[in-house]
N, C-alpha and C positions, 0 to 999 in steps of 0.2 A: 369291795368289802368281802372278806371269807365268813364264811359262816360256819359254823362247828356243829360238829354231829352230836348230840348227846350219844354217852356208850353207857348209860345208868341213868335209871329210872331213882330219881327222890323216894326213898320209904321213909313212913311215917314210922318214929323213933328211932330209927337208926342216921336219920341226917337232919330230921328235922322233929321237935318234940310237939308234945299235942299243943305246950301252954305256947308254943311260938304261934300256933296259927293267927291268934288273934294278935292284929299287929299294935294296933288301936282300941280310944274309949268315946271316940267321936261319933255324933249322929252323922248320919252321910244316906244322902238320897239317890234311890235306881230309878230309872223309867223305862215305860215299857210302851209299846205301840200294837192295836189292834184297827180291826175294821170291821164297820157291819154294813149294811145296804137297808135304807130305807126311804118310803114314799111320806112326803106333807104337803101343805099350800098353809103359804101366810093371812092370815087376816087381816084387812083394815092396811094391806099396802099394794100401792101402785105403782107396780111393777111386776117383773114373769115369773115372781117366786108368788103371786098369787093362785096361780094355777097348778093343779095337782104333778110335780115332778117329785124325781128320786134321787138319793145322792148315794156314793158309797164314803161312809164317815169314818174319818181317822181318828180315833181317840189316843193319845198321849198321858200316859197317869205318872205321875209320880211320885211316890212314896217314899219316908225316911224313918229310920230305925236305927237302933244303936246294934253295932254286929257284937254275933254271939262269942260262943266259945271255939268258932271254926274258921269267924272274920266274916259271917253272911250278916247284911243289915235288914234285908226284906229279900227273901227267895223268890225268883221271878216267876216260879212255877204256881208259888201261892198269889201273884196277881195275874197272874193267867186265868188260876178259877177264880177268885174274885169277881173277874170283869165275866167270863161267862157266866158265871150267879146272877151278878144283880145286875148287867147290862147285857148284856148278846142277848140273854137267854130272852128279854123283854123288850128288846129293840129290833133285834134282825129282822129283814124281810116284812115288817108293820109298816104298817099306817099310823105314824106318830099319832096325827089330830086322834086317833080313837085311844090307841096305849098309853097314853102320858097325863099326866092328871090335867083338867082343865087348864091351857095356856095357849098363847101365840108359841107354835112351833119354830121362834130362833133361835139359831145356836146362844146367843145368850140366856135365852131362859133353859135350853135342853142341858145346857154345861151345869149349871146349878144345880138342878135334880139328879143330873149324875152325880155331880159329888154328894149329895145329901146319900143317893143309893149305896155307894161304893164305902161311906163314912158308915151306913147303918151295918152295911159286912163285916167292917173290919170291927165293930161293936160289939155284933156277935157273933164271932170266931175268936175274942178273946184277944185281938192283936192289938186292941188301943193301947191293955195294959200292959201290954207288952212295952210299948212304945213307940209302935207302927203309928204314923199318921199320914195321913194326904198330906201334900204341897205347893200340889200343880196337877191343873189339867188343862190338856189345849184339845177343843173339839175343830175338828178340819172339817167342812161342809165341802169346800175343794181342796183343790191341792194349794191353792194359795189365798183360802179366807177362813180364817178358822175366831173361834172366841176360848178366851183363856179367864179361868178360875185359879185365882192362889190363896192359900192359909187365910192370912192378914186382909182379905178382902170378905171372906164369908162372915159378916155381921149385917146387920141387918142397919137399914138407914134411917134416919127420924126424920119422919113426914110429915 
């Protein structure tokens, strides 16, 4: 295979016009991956996650939006702050059992309250009505056990 040298740089209006950027009217979802490190122990289970260990947590977000007038559907750098707002900033380096509101510290229940946090950001920063929304989120406790939050599953069940 040859590959070709560009010998010109794209300028904007002269090869390409502003209203081409946007290619599309589609919603289309990014994600993004972060990590924090924190200490818990389980309750009311038997087994060695009873005992106070630590993990480093991979959170996975993903978010969808309809792209602008440049073709951006969610900029990665505003879920970069996002997730240091309302998670790193309250997760890292803690003692879940004391930072998280009354629970069994599982990744099922820790996924949950992430997305209620991450949903109250994007509330108020104005992106809901934009038309930013959460979609997905997979929390990794290792590298191969993680628990997954999507849209169509955040309602609440009749008990």
């Amino acid at each position: 295979m040859t590959y070709k040298i560009p010998t010109d740089v794209q300028i904007l209006g002269r090869d390409i016009k502003s209203e081409q950027l946007k290619y599309h009217n589609k919603r289309v979802a990014v994600c993004k991956e972060f990590t924090f490190d924190a200490a818990h122990h389980l309750h009311c289970y038997d087994g060695k996650c009873k005992n106070l260990h630590g993990h480093t947590y991979k959170l996975v977000i993903t978010m969808s939006g309809f792209v602008n007038a440049i073709g951006i559907a969610v900029d990665f750098g505003e879920i970069k702050e996002i997730f240091k707002s309302a998670i790193d900033s309250k997760l890292d380096h803690q003692y879940l059992n004391e930072v998280l509101p009354p629970m069994n510290t599982t990744a099922e229940n820790m996924v949950v309250w992430i997305w209620e946090q991450i949903d109250l950001e994007l509330n108020n920063r104005g992106l809901s009505e934009q038309g930013h929304r959460l979609e997905e989120l997979k929390l990794y406790e290792t590298p191969t056990s993680y628990a997954v939050m999507k849209r169509e599953w955040m309602v609440e069940r009749d008990v």
